[in-house]
C-alpha positions, 0 to 999 in steps of 0.5 A: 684416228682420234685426238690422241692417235693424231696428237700421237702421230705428229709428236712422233714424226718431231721428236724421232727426227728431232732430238735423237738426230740433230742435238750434237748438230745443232750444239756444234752450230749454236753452241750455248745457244743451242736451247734457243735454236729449238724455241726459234725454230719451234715458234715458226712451226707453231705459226705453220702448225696454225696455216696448215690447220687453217687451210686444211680446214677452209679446203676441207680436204687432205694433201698440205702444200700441193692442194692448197696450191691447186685450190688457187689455181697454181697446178703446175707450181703445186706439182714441183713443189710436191716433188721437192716436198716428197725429196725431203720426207725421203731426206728425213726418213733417211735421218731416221734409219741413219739415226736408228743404226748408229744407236742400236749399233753402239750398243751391241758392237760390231763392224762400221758397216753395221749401222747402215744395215740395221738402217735399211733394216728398220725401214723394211720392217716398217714398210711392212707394218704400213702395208697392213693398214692405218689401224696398224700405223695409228697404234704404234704411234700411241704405244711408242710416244708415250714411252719416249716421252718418259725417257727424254723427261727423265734424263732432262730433269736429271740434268737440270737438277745438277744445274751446271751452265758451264757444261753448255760450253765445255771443251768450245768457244762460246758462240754469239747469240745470234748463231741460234737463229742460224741454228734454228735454220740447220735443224728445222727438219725436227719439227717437220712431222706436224704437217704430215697429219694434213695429208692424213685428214681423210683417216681423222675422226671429225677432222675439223675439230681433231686437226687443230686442237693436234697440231697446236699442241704437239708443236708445243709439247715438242718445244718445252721437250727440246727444252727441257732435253737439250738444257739438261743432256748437255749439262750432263755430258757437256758441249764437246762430248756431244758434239764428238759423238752426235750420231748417239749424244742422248746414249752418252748422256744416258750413260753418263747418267745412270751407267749401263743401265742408262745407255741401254733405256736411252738407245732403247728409246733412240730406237723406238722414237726414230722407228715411229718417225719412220712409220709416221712419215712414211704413213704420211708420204704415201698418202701424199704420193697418191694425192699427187698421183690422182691429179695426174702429177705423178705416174697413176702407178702410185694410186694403186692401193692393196686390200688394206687401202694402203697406196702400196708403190708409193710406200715401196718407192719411199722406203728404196730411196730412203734406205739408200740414202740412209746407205751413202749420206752423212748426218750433218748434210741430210739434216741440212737439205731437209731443213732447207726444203721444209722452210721453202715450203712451210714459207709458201703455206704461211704466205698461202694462208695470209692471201688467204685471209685465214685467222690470224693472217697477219702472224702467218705473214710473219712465218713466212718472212721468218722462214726466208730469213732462216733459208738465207742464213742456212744457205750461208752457212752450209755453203761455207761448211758443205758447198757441194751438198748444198749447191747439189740439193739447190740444182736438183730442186732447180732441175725438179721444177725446171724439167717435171712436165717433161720427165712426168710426159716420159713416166706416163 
């Protein structure tokens, strides 16, 4: 993959989990604050986008946390972790499908158990799409993200002409400034696609070069989108409105602005977007899948490639877990434990990264600090709104890293 295949890749495994997902979530949490959320959240990613690069590079190897963690002689801890890593990709695909349903099944109507079927549905699509090859994965990433693009940055300008801020808290009580750090927290899983090109660092055309100059800049192209969209859809539509109807907020705000015509383009768009953050994540986490595997910390089932070098039981393994999660899980708490795994880990990178006495290391020490400040407050938070979610997600990971030697000696 080139430059704009990569740069591709990471926008749009951000943005189909990102704005089309969490933006009634986190207006509901941060309310007119909702836009600093995004910059808060956005910032520790782009410290996280350069440890990521930066140790991919000094390792000169794909596979993220789980090599890097290896790479210093801590296997066991690089095998939990992987585990839990790969729970919460299952966690955003599933936020994906979720979100592609409830937009599709907006528009053309039908029974409440539609969305859950045209969820499962994009993810068979998509997993075979991925079985016939990178070249397949790689282009419709490039022909889908520019496409959205135009869409989001049409509806975000169309608001911000209007201009009317008091739409940012319309129909609920203004929230203090600092709930948009506790909302960068709930919906930092919208800019978790950026690391998944480290595991893709095999497929990189001069990967040394590619991989940085990408990362960087698809974290802060998706930062001033997340802007631009939340300011302008939430002085559209207005605060309560989307928060009500969160499952399809940009789809109203279409509507709202340019009638049918709108709501189709936008679900259009919603449909497009999150189905290249399913391929590009589901790309992604298979890779990851067969790196873990070689190092003998899943089954060897899940090196198995096909003739297009596709690890064709990771893919398929994926793909079920995430389809019935899309089937049985609720937005709000699939956004929350994904954000919460992807800050725990995106902590140890930037920490990895400062021992490692990368470039910049002092401000990688930073992202990590920011990460665990972020997870306690999540944690808070969600305690109070979904105690049994988020207790849930904890003693799963707890159990993960607790019982992995013994459950992998069973699957082997």
């Amino acid at each position: 993959m080139n430059f704009n295949a990569t740069w591709s890749m990471a926008v749009g495994g951000m943005i189909g989990g990102g704005i089309f997902s969490v933006l009634g979530v986190i207006i509901e949490s941060a309310g007119q604050w909702a836009w600093l959320s995004f910059i808060i959240a956005g910032l520790i990613a782009l410290i996280s986008a350069h440890s990521y690069s930066q140790l991919s590079m000094k390792y000169n190897e794909g596979g993220g946390a789980f090599t890097f963690l290896r790479k210093i002689n801590h296997q066991g801890f690089a095998g939990s972790l992987s585990w839990i890593l790969i729970l919460g990709y299952i966690l955003t695909m599933s936020v994906y499908a979720f979100t592609f349903g409830h937009y599709v099944a907006h528009v053309i109507g039908g029974e409440n158990w539609l969305p859950r079927v045209l969820a499962v549905t994009i993810i068979a699509i998509l997993t075979l799409i991925n079985l016939r090859g990178v070249g397949n994965a790689s282009m419709l990433e490039i022909i889908t993200v520019y496409g959205k693009l135009a869409v989001l940055i049409g509806l975000a300008i169309l608001g911000i002409i209007e201009w009317n801020p008091e739409q940012l808290t319309e129909g609920i009580s203004p929230k203090p400034w600092h709930a948009a750090i506790v909302g960068a927290g709930t919906i930092f899983m919208a800019y978790e696609g950026f690391q998944l090109l480290s595991y893709d660092y095999e497929d990189l055309k001069n990967p040394k070069k590619t991989l940085k100059k990408a990362t960087i800049w698809a974290v802060i192209s998706v930062i001033l989108i997340y802007l631009l969209v939340t300011l302008g859809t939430t002085m559209l539509v207005g605060a309560e409105t989307l928060i009500e109807k969160k499952e399809i907020a940009l789809a109203i705000a279409g509507k709202k602005a340019f009638g049918l015509a709108g709501l189709i383009i936008v679900t259009v768009a919603a449909a497009f977007s999150t189905g290249s953050a399913i391929n590009a994540t589901l790309f992604s986490t298979g890779r990851l899948m067969e790196s873990v595997a070689k190092k003998k910390d899943l089954p060897h089932l899940f090196v198995k490639e096909n003739d297009e070098m596709v690890p064709i039981y990771s893919i398929i393994a994926i793909s079920i877990f995430s389809g019935a999660l899309a089937v049985i899980g609720s937005l709000g708490s699939l956004v929350d434990a994904a954000s919460i795994i992807f800050l725990f880990t995106f902590g140890i990178v930037n920490f990895l990264a400062y021992k490692q006495r990368v470039k910049l290391k002092w401000i990688c020490l930073f992202g990590s600090i920011a990460c665990g400040l972020a997870i306690i407050a999540d944690i808070i938070v969600q305690v109070q709104k979904t105690p049994f979610a988020i207790i849930g997600l904890i003693l799963i990971s707890v159990a993960l890293f607790v019982f992995r030697p013994y459950l992998l000696r069973k699957m082997n």
